[in-house]
Structures are given as structure tokens and as C-alpha cells.
BAVEXRO-207661 format. One record per residue (C-alpha): z, x, y; residue number from 1; residue in one letter. Coordinates in pm, whole numbers. Each point is the difference from the previous one (the first is absolute). Example, Ala and Ser with C-alpha at 12.3 -4.5 7.8 and 13.67 -1.06 7.14 Angstrom:
{pz:780, px:1230, py:-450, i:1, aa:A}
{pz:-66, px:137, py:344, i:2, aa:S}
This chain:
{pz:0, px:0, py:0, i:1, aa:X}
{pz:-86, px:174, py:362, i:2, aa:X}
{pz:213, px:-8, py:271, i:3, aa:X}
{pz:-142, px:-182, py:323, i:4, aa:X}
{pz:-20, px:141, py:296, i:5, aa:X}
{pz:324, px:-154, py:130, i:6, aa:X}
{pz:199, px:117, py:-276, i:7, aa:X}
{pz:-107, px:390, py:13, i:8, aa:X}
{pz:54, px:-69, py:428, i:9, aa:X}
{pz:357, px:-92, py:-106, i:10, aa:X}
{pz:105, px:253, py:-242, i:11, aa:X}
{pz:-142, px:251, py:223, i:12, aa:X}
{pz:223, px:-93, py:282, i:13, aa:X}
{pz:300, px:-39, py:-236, i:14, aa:X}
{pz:-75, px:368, py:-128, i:15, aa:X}
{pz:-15, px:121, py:359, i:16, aa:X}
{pz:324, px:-121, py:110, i:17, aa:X}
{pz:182, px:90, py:-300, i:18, aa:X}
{pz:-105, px:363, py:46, i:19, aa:X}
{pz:64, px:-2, py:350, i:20, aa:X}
{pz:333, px:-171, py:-39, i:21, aa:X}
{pz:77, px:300, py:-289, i:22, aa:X}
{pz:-187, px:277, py:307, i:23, aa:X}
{pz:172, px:-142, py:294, i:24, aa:X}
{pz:394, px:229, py:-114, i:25, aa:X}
{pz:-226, px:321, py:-57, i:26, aa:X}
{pz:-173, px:-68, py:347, i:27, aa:X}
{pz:294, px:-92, py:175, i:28, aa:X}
{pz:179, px:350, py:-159, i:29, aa:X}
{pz:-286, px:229, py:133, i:30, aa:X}
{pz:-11, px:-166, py:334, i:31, aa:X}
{pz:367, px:55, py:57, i:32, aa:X}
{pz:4, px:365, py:-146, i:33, aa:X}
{pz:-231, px:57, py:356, i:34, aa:X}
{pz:243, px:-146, py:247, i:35, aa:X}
{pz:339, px:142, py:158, i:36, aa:X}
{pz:332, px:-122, py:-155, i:37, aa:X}
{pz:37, px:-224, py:339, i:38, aa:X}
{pz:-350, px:-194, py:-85, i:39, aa:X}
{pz:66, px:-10, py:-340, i:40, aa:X}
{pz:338, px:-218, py:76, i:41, aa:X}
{pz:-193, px:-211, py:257, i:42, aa:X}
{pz:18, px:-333, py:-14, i:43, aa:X}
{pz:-203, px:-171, py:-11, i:44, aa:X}
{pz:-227, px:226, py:-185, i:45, aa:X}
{pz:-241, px:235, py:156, i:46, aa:X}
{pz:-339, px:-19, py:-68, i:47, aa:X}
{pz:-143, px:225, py:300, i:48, aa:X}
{pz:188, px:298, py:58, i:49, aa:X}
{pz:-37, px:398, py:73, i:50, aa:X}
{pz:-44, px:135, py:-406, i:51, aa:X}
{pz:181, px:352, py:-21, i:52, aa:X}
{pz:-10, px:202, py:-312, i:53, aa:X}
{pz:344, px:147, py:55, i:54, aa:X}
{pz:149, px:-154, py:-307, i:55, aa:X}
{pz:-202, px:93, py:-254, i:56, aa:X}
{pz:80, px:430, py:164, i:57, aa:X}
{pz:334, px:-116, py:-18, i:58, aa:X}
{pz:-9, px:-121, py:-374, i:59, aa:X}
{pz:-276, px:286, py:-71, i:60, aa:X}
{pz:211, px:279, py:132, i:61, aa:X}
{pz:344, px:-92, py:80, i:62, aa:X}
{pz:22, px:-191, py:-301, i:63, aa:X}
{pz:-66, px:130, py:-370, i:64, aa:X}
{pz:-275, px:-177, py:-56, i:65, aa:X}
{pz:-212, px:255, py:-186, i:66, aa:X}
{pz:275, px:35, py:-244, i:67, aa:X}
{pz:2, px:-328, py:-48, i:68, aa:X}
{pz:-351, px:-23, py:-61, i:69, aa:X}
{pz:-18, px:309, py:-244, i:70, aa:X}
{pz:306, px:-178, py:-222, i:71, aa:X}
{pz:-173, px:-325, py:-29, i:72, aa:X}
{pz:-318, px:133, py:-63, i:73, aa:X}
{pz:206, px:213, py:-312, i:74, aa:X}
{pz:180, px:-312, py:-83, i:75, aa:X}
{pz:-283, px:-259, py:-10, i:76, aa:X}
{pz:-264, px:266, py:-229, i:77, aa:X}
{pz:331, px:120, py:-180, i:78, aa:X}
{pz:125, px:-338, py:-129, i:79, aa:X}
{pz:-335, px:-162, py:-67, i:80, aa:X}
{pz:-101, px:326, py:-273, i:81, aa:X}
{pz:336, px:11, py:-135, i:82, aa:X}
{pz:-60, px:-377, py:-11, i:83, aa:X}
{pz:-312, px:-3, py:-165, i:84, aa:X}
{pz:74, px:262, py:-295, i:85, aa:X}
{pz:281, px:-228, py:-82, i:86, aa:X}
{pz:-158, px:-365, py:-21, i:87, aa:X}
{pz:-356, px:153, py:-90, i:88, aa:X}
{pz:147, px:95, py:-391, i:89, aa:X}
{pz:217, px:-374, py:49, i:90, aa:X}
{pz:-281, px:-213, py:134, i:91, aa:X}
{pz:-254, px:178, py:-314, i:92, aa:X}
{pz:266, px:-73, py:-287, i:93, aa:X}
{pz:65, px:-368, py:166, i:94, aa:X}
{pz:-378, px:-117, py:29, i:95, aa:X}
{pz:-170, px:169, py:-309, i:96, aa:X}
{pz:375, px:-41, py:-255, i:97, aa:X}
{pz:166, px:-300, py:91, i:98, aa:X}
{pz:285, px:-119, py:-186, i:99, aa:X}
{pz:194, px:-354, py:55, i:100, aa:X}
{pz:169, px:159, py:242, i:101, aa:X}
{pz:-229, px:142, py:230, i:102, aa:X}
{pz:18, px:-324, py:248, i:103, aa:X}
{pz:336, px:-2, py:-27, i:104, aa:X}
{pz:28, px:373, py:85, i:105, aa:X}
{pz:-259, px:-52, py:319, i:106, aa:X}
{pz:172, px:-326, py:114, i:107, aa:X}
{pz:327, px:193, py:-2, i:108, aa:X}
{pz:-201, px:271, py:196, i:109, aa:X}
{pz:-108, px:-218, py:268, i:110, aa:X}
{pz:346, px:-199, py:14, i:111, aa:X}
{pz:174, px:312, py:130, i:112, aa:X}
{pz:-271, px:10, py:313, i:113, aa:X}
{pz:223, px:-335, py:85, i:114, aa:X}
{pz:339, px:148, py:35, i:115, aa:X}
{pz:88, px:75, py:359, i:116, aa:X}
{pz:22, px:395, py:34, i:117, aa:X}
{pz:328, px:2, py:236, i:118, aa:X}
{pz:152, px:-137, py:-404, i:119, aa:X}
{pz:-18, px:326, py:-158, i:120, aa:X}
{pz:-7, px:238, py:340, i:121, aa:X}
{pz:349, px:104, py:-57, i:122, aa:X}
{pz:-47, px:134, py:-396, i:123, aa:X}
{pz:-337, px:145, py:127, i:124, aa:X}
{pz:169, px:163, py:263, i:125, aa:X}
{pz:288, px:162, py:-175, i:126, aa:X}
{pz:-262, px:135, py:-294, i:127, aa:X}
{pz:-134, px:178, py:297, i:128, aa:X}
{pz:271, px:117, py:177, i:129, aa:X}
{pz:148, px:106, py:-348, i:130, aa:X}
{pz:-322, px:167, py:-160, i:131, aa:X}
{pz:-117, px:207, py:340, i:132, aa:X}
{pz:-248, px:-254, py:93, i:133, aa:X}
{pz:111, px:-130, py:304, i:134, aa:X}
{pz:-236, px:45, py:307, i:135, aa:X}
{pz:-245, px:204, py:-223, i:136, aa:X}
{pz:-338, px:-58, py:-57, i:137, aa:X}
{pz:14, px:-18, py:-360, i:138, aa:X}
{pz:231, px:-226, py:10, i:139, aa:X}
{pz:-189, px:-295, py:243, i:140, aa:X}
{pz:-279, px:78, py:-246, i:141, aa:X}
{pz:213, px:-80, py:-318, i:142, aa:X}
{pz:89, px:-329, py:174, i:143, aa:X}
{pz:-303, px:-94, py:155, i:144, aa:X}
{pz:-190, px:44, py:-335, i:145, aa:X}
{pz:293, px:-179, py:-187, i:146, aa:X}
{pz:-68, px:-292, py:220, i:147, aa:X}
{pz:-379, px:-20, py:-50, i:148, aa:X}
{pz:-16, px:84, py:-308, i:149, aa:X}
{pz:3, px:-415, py:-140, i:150, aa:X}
{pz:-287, px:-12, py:240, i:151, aa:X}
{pz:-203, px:290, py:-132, i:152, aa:X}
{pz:61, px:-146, py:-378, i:153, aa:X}
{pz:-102, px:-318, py:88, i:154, aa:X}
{pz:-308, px:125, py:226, i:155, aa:X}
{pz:-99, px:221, py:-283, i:156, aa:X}
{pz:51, px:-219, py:-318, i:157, aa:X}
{pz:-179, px:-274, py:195, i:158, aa:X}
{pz:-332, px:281, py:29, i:159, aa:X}
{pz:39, px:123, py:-342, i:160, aa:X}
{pz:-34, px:-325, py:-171, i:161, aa:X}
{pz:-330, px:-59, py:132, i:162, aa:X}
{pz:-110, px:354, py:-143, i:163, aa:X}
{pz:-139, px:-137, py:-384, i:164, aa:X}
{pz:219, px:110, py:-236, i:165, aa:X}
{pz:-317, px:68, py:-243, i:166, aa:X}
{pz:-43, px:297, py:225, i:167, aa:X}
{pz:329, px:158, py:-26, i:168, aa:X}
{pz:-28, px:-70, py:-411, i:169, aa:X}
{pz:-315, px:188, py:-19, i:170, aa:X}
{pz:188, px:311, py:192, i:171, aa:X}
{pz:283, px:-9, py:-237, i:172, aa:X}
{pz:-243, px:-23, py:-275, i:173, aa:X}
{pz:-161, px:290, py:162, i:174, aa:X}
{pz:335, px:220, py:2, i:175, aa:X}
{pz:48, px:-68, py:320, i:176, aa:X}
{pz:415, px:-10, py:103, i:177, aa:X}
{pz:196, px:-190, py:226, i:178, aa:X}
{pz:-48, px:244, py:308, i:179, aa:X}
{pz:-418, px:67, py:-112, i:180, aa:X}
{pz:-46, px:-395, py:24, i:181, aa:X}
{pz:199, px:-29, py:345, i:182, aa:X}
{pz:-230, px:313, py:108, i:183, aa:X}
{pz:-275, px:-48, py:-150, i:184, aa:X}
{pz:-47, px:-395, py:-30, i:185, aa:X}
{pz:254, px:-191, py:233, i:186, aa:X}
{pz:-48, px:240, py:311, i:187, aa:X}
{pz:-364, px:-108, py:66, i:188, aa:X}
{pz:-41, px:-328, py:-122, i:189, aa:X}
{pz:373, px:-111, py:186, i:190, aa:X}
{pz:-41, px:247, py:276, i:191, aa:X}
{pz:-40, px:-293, py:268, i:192, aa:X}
{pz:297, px:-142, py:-110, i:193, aa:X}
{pz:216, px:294, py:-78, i:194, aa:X}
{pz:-122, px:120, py:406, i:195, aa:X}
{pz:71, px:-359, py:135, i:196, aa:X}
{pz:426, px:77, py:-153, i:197, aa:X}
{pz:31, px:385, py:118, i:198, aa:X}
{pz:-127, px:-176, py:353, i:199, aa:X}
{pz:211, px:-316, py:13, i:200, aa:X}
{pz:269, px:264, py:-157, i:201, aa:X}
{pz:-29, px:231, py:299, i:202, aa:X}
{pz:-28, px:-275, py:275, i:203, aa:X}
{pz:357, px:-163, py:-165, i:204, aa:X}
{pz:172, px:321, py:-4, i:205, aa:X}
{pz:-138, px:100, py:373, i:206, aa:X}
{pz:142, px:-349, py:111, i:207, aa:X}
{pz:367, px:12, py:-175, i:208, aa:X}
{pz:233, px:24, py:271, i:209, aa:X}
{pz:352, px:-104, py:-194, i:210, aa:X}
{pz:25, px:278, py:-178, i:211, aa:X}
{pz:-113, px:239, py:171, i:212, aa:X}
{pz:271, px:-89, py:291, i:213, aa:X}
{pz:258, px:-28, py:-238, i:214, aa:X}
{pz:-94, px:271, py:-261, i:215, aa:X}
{pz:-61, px:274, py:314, i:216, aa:X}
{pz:89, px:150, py:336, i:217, aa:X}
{pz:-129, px:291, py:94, i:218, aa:X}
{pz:-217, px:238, py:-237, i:219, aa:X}
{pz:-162, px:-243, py:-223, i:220, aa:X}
{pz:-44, px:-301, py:256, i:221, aa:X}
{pz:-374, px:-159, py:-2, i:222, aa:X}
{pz:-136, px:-226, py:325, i:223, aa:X}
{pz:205, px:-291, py:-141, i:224, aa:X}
{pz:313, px:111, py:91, i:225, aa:X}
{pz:-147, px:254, py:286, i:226, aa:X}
{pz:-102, px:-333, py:168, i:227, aa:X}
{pz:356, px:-60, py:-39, i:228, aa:X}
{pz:85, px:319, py:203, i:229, aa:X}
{pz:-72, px:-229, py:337, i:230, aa:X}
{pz:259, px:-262, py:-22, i:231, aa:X}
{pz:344, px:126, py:168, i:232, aa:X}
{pz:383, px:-148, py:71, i:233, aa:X}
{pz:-176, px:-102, py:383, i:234, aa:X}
{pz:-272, px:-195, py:-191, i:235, aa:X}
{pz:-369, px:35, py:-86, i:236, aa:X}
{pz:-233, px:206, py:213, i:237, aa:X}
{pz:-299, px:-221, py:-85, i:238, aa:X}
{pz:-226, px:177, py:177, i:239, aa:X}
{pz:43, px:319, py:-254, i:240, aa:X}
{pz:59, px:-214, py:-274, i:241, aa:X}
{pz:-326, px:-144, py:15, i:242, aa:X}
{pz:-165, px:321, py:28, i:243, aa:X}
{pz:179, px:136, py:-244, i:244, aa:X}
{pz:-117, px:-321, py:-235, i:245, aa:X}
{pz:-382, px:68, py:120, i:246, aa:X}
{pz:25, px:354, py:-101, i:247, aa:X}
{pz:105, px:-136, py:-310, i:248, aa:X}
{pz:-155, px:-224, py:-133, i:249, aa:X}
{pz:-331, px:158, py:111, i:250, aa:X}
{pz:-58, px:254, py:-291, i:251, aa:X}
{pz:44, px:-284, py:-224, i:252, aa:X}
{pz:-201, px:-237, py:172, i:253, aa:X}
{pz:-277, px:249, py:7, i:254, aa:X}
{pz:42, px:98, py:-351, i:255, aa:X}
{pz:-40, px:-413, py:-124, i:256, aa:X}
{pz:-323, px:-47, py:232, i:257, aa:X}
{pz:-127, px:337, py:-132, i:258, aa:X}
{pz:50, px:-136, py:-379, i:259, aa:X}
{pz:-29, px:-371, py:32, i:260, aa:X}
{pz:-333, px:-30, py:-188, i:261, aa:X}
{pz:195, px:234, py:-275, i:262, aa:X}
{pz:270, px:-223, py:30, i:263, aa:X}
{pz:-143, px:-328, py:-37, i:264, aa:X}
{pz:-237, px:129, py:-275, i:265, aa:X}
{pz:282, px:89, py:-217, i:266, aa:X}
{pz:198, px:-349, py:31, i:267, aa:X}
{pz:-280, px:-141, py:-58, i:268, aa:X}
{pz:-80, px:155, py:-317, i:269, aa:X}
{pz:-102, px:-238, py:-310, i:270, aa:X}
{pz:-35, px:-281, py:188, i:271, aa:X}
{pz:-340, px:4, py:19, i:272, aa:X}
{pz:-157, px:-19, py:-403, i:273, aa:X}
């Protein structure tokens, strides 16, 4: 049945306001990053003023913001590998050897996404502090890839079922082992999908403030909790804070409109027979 004129008119408009609506907070943020702390505060809101780029030199060099940026790039490529070796051997033995408890065992997986993380913050925090891990890098990556990890299972198992499982017989027949057929066999016929994870992998991790402002303070703290950094006792300098947001979220933002295509090809993988 096509869609008449009216109807594409309609659901064109509804598409542009909803991404404007979900645009207007990012615009708003880079706007105020360009204004003094007094316009910023103005009320009602400026939407002419004199745009100074003195807070992002003040968050570029009197701030650590380089750091920052260095740690979550080591974080967010560090926890999505680590990741991926893990679920990769999980999400094969799942898809290709289930047992009657496979759904059970990725339900359970998934159920744990739905506890709130501020429940188990306090054992996390004292494995940490106990086992040298607090404020380190390898620690944040331990957690962050400990969190995504259901994610990456799920992601995975969902791309390896729609790999024939004729294919990976006729390997094993072949001689082929477990890490030849995940080489060999899953790598390029799931690669869209295995890319599609390490990406939504990287832009979870780059976006996890909780832990990263409770797990850190000063060596191993990412532009989560450096965006932090700008709230004091006296209140928020929103001026810097917003700048310090832009600067951000930028890398990331960059990163997703440099791999959409990548992206969408890879969760979109088997749907199409």
C-alpha cells in the first residue's frame, strides 16, 4: 500500500521536530559554551550576544582537559577489546551449542542491565579501594567492560545466529577449532555486526559518567567526571561547564557521524534475507 502525499508530508514534519526537539540541548550547550558567565545566567535567555572563546582556553589549558581526553580515549578502546575477547568465545558457544539453558542464561544477562548501579557502588567500590584499583585506569576499564558486557553477548549472539550453522560444521569437519572458525569464518561473514558492538561498546563507555565520578579523582578521571571539575560550593559556572560539555562530547559525536553507515549496517545485519 503507498503512502499519499499527505501522509509522507506528515511523517516528515513529525521526524523533523522530533530531531530538533532531541538537537535543540546540544545547540543550546554550544551556544552557551561562547558567552560570558554573566550572559549565560541572563534571563531571559540570550540569543544575540558578543561570542568569546575564553572558556574553552580556560577548560583547554587551565583545566586538564587533555588528560581527560587521553584516559577516555584508553578507557573506551580498553573496555570494548577486553569486552569483546570475553563475550566473542560466550556469544560463539551460546548461538552454535545451545543447551535449555541458554535463554535462561541471556535473560539473566540482560536482567542485570536493570539494576540501578548506585545498588552495588559501595561493594564495587571497596573491591577497588581494597585490590589497588581505585582511580586507575585498569580499574574504570574492568568496570566499564563488566557493565557492557550483557550488551556485547546479546549484540553478538543476536549476529552469530544469523551466520548458518552448516558453515561452521563444514569448518569443524575441516579441523578447523574454536579460535580458526571465529578467525577464519565468523570474523568476515559477522564483521558488520561484531563492528556495529565494539562501536556502540566504545560510545557507552565514552558516555558513563557514574562511575567514572565515583570510581576516580585525579589520575584516572575521563571527560565524565572532568566535566564535573566545573561545578563548585558557589555553584555552577555554566558558561565553562558548557564548554567543557562541547569539548566533550565532540570527539564522540564526530566519531558516530564518521561511522554511522558502519553503524547502522551492522544493526541491521540479517534483516534483510
Amino acid at each position: 500500500m503507498r503512502s499519499s502525499p499527505l501522509q509522507k508530508f506528515i511523517v516528515a514534519v513529525l521526524g523533523w521536530t522530533v530531531a530538533l526537539l532531541m538537537f535543540f540541548p546540544v545547540a543550546w550547550m554550544v551556544l552557551t559554551s561562547f558567552k560570558t558567565e554573566i550572559d549565560a545566567v541572563h534571563s531571559p535567555p540570550l540569543l544575540v550576544f558578543h561570542p568569546t572563546l575564553a572558556n574553552f582556553t580556560h577548560v583547554i589549558y587551565l583545566g586538564n582537559y587533555l588528560g581527560a581526553l587521553t584516559n577516555s580515549v584508553a578507557i573506551s578502546l580498553g573496555s570494548t577489546v577486553l569486552g569483546l575477547l570475553i563475550a566473542m568465545p560466550a556469544a560463539y558457544a551460546m548461538a552454535f551449542f545451545p543447551n535449555r539453558w541458554t535463554k535462561d542464561l541471556l535473560l539473566w544477562m540482560l536482567s542485570t542491565k536493570m539494576m540501578p548501579a548506585v545498588g552495588v557502588l559501595m561493594p564495587i567500590y571497596l573491591l577497588c579501594q581494597r585490590s589497588g584499583l581505585l582511580d586507575t585506569l585498569s580499574g574504570l576499564i574492568l568496570v566499564m567492560m563488566l557493565s557492557n558486557l550483557p550488551i556485547i553477548v546479546w549484540m553478538l549472539y543476536t549476529f552469530f545466529k544469523e551466520v548458518p550453522g552448516d558453515i561452521i560444521e563444514a569448518s569443524r569437519m575441516d579441523g578447523a577449532g574454536v579460535l580458526a572458525q571465529l578467525r577464519v569464518v565468523l570474523l568476515p561473514l559477522a564483521g558488520p555486526g561484531i563492528a556495529s558492538t565494539a562501536l556502540l561498546s566504545i560510545i557507552l563507555s565514552w558516555n558513563e559518567a557514574f562511575w567514572s565520578i565515583n570510581l576516580t579523582s585525579v589520575n584516572a578521571a575521563p571527560l565524565t567526571a572532568f566535566i564535573a571539575t566545573f561545578s563548585a560550593p558557589e555553584g555552577l559556572f555554566w558558561a565553562k561547564l558548557s564548554a567543557a560539555s562541547t569539548l566533550a562530547v565532540a570527539p564522540i559525536l564526530i566519531f558516530g557521524w564518521m561511522t554511522q553507515r558502519q553503524l547502522v549496517r551492522g544493526l541491521t545485519f540479517g534483516a534483510v534475507k
